[in-house]
PyMOL CGO cylinders between C-alpha atoms (Angstrom):
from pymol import cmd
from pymol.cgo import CYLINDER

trace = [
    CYLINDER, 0.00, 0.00, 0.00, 1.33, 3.14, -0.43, 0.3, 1, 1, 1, 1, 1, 1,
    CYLINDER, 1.33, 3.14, -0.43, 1.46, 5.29, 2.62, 0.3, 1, 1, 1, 1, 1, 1,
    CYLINDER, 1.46, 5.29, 2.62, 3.25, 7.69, 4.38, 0.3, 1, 1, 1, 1, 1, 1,
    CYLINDER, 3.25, 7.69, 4.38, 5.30, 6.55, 6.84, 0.3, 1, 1, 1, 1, 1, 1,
    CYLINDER, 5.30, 6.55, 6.84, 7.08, 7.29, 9.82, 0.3, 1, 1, 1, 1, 1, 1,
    CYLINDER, 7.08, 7.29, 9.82, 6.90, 11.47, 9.10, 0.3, 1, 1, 1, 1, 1, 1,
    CYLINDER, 6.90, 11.47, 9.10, 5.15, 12.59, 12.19, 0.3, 1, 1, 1, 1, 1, 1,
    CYLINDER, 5.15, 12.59, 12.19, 5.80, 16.25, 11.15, 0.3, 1, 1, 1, 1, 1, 1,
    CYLINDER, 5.80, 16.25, 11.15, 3.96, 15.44, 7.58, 0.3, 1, 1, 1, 1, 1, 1,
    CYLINDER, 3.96, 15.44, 7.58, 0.23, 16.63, 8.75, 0.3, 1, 1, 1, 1, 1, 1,
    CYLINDER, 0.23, 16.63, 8.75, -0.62, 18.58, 12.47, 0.3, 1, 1, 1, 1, 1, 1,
    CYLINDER, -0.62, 18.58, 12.47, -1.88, 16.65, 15.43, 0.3, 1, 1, 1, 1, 1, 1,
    CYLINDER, -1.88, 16.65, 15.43, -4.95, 18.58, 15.18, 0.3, 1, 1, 1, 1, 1, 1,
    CYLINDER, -4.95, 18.58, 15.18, -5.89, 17.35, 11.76, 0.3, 1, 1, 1, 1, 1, 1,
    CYLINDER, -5.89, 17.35, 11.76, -8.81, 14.56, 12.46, 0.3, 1, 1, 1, 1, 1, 1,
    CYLINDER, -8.81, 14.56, 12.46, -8.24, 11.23, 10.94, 0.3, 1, 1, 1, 1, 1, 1,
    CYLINDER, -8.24, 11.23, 10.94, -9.76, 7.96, 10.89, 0.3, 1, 1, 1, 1, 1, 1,
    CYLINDER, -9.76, 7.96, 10.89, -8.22, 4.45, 11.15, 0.3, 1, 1, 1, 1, 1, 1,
    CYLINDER, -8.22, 4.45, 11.15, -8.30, 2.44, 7.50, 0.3, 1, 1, 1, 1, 1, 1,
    CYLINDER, -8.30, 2.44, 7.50, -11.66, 0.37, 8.90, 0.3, 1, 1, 1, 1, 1, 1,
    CYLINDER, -11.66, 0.37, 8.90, -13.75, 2.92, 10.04, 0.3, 1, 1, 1, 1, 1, 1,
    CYLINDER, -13.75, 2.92, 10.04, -13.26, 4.92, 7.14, 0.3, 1, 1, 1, 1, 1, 1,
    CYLINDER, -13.26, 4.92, 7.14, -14.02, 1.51, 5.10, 0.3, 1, 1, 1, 1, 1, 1,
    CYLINDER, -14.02, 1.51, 5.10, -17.34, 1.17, 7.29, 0.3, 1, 1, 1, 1, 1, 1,
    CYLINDER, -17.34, 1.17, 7.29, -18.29, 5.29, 6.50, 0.3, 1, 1, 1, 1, 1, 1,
    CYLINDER, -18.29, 5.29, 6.50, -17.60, 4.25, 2.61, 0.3, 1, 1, 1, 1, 1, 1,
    CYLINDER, -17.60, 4.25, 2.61, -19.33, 0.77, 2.99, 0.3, 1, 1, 1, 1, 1, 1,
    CYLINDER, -19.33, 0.77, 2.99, -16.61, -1.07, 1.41, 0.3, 1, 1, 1, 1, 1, 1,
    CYLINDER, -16.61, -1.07, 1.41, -13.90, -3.55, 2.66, 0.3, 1, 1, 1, 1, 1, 1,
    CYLINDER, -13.90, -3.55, 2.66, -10.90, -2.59, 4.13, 0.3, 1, 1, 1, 1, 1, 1,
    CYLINDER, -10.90, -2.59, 4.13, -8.87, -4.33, 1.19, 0.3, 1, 1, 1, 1, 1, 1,
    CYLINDER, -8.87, -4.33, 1.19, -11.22, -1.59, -1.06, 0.3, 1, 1, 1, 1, 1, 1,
    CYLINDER, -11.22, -1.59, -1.06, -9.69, 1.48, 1.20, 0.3, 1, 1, 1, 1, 1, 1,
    CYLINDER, -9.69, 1.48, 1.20, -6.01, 0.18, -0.16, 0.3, 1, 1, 1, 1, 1, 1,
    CYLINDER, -6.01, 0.18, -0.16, -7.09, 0.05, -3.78, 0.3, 1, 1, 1, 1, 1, 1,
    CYLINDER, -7.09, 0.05, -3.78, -8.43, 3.44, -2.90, 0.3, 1, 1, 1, 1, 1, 1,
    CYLINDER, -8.43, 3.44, -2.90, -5.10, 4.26, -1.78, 0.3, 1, 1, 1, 1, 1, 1,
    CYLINDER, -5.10, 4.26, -1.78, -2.83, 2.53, -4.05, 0.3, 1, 1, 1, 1, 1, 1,
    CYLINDER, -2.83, 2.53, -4.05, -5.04, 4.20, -6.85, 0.3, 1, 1, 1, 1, 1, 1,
    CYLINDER, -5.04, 4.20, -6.85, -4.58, 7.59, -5.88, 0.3, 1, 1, 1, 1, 1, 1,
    CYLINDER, -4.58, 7.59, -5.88, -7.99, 8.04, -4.99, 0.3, 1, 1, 1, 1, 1, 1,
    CYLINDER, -7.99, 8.04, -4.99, -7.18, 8.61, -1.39, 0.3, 1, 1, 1, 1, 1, 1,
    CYLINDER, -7.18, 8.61, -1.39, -3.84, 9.31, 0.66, 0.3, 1, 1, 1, 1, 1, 1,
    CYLINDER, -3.84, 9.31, 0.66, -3.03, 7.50, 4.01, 0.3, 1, 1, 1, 1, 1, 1,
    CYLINDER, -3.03, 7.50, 4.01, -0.49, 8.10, 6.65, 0.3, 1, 1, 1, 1, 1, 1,
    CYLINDER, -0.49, 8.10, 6.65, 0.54, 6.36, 9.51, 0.3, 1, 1, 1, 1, 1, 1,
    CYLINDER, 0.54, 6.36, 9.51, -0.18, 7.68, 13.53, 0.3, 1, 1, 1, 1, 1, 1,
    CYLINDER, -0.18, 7.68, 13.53, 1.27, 5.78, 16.28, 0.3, 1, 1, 1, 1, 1, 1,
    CYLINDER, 1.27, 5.78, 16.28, 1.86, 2.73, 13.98, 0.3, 1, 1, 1, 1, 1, 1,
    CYLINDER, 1.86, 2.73, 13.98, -1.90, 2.96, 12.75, 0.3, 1, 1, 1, 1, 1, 1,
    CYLINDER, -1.90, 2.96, 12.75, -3.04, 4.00, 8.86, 0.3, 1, 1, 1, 1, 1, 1,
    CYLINDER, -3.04, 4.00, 8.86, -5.03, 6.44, 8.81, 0.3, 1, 1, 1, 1, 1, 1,
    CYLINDER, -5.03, 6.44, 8.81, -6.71, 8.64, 6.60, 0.3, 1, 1, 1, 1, 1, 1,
    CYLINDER, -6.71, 8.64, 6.60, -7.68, 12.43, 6.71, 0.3, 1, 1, 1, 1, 1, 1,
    CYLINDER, -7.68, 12.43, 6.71, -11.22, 12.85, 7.79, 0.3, 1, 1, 1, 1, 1, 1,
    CYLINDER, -11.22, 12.85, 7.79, -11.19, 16.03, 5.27, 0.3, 1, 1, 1, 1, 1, 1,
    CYLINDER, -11.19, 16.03, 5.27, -10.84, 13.76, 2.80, 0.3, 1, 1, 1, 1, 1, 1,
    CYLINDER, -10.84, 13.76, 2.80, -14.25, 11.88, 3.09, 0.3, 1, 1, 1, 1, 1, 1,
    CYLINDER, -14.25, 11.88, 3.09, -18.17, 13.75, 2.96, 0.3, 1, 1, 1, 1, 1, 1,
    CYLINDER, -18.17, 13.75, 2.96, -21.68, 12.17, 2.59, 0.3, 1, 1, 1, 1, 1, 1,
    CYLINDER, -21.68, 12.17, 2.59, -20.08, 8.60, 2.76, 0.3, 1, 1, 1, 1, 1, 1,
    CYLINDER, -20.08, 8.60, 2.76, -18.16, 9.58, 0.02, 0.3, 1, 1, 1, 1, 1, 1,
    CYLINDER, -18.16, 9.58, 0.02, -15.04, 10.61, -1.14, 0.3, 1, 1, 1, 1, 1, 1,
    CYLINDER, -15.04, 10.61, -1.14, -14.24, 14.42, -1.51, 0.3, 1, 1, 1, 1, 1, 1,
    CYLINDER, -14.24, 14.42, -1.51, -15.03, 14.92, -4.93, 0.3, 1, 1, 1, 1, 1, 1,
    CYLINDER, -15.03, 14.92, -4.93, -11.89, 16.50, -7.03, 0.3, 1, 1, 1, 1, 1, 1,
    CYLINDER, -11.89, 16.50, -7.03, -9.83, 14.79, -4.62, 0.3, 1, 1, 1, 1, 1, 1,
    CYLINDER, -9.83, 14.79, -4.62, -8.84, 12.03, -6.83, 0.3, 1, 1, 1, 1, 1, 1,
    CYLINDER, -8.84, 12.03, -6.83, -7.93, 14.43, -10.00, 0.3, 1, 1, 1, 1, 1, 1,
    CYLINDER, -7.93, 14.43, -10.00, -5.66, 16.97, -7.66, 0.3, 1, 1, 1, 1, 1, 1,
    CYLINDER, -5.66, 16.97, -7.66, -3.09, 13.47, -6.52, 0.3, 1, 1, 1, 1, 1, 1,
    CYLINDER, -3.09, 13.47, -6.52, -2.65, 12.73, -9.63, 0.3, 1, 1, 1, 1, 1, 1,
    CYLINDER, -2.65, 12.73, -9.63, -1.81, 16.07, -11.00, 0.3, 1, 1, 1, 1, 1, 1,
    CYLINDER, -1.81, 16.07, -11.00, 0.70, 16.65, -8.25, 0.3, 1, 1, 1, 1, 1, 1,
    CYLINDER, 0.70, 16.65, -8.25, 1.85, 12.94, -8.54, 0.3, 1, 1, 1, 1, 1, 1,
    CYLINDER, 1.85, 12.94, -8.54, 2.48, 13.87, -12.14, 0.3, 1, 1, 1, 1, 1, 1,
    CYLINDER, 2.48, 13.87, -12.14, 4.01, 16.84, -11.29, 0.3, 1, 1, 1, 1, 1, 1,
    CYLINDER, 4.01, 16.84, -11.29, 6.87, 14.98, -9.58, 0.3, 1, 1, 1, 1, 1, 1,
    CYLINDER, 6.87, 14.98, -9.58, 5.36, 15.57, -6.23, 0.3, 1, 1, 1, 1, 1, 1,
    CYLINDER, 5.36, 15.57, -6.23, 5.51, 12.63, -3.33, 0.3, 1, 1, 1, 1, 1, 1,
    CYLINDER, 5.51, 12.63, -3.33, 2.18, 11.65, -0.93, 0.3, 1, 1, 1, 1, 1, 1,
    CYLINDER, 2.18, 11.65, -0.93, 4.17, 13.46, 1.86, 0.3, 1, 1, 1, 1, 1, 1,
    CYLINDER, 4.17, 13.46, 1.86, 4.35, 17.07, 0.15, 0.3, 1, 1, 1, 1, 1, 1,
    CYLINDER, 4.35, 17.07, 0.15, 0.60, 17.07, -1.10, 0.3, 1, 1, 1, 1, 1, 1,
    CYLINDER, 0.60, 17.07, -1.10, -0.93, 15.77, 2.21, 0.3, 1, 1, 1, 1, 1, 1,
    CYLINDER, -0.93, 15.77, 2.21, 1.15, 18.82, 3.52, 0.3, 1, 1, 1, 1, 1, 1,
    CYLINDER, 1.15, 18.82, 3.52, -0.20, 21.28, 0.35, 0.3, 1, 1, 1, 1, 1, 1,
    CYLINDER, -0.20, 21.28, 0.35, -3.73, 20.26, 0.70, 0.3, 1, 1, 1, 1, 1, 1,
    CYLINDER, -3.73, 20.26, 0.70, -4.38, 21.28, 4.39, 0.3, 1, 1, 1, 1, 1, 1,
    CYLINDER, -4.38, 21.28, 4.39, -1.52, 24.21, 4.18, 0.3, 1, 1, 1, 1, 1, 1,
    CYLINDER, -1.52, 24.21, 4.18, -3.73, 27.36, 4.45, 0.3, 1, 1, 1, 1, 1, 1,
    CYLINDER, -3.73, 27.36, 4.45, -3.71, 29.23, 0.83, 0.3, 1, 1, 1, 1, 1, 1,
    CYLINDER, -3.71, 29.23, 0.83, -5.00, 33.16, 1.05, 0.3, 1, 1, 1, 1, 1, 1,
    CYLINDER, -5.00, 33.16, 1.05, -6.13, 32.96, -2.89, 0.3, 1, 1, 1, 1, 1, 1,
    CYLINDER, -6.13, 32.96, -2.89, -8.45, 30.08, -2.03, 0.3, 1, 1, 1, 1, 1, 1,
    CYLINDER, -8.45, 30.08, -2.03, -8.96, 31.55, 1.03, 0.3, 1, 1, 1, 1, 1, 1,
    CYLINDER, -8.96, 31.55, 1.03, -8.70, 28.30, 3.60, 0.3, 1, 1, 1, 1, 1, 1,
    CYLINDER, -8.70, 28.30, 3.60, -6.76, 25.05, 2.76, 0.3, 1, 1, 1, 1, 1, 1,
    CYLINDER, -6.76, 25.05, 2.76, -7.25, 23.03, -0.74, 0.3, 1, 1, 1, 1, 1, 1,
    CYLINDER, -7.25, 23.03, -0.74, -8.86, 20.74, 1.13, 0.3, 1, 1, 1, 1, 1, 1,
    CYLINDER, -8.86, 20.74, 1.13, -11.73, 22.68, 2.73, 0.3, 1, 1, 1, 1, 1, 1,
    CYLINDER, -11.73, 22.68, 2.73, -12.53, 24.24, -0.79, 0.3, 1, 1, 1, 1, 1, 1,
    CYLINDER, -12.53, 24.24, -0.79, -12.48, 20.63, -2.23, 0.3, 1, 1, 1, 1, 1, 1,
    CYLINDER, -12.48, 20.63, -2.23, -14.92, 20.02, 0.31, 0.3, 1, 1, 1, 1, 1, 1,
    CYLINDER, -14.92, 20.02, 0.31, -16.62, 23.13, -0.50, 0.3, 1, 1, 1, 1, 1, 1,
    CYLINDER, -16.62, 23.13, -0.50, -17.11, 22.10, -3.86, 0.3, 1, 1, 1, 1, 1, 1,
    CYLINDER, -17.11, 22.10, -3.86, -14.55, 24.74, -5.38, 0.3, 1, 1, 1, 1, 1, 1,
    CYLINDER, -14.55, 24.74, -5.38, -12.15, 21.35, -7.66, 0.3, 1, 1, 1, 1, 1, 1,
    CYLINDER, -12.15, 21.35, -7.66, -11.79, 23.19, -10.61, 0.3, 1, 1, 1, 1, 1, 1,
    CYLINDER, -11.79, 23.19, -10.61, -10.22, 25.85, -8.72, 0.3, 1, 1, 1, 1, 1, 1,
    CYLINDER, -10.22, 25.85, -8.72, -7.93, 23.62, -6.43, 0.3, 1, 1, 1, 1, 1, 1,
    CYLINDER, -7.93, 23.62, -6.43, -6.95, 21.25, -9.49, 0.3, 1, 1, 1, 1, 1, 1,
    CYLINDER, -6.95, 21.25, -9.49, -6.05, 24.80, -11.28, 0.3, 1, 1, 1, 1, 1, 1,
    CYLINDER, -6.05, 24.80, -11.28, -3.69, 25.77, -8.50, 0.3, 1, 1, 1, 1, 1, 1,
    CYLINDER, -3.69, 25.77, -8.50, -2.59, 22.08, -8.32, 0.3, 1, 1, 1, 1, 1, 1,
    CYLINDER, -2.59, 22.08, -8.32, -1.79, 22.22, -12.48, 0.3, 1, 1, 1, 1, 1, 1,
    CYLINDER, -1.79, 22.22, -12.48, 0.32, 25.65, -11.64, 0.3, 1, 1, 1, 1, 1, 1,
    CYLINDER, 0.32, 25.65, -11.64, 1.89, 24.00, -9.00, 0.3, 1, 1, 1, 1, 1, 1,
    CYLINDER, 1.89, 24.00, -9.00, 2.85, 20.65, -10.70, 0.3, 1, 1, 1, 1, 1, 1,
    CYLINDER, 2.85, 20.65, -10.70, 4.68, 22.47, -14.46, 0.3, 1, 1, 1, 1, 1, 1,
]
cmd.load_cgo(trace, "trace")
């Protein structure tokens, strides 16, 4: 699976996140479906005191943020690694205003996969 590991500093303690089988049980889906997830680039996962987790943020509705997916791989093609977006999409951004990841949330994509394209060439 790929995951960040063993980066403590890569998100803040007071970013909420949820162990790989609850957020299975929000999405109604097997845990071994959260990896795909994961491995696919759909979601991002990190490790907290030796458990994978995944950013609450990331998740609405049972559902996974929508424009989430699209931004990773942008960055990913943009030569950026898991660690350095987690850290981009909850850094705060005054354009946006807030952090990539609330106005993902917020329904705002385009905008955030725009920033993410400027970013990434």
């Amino acid at each position: 699976m790929s995951e960040v590991s063993g980066t403590p500093a890569v998100l803040s303690d007071d970013v909420e996140t949820m162990p790989v089988p609850d957020v299975a049980q929000l999405l109604s889906v097997p845990v071994t479906r959260v990896h795909q997830l994961v491995r696919d680039g759909h979601l991002l996962s990190l490790r907290r005191d030796g458990v994978t987790v995944v950013p609450a943020d990331f998740l609405a509705d049972g559902a996974v943020v929508k424009g989430l997916s699209g931004t990773i791989t942008v960055l990913r093609d943009g030569g950026y690694a898991d660690p350095d977006i987690l850290r981009w999409l909850f850094a705060d951004d005054e354009s946006l205003p807030g952090t990539p990841v609330a106005a993902l949330k917020e329904g705002r994509h385009k905008e955030v996969k725009r920033r993410a394209q400027a970013m990434a060439f």
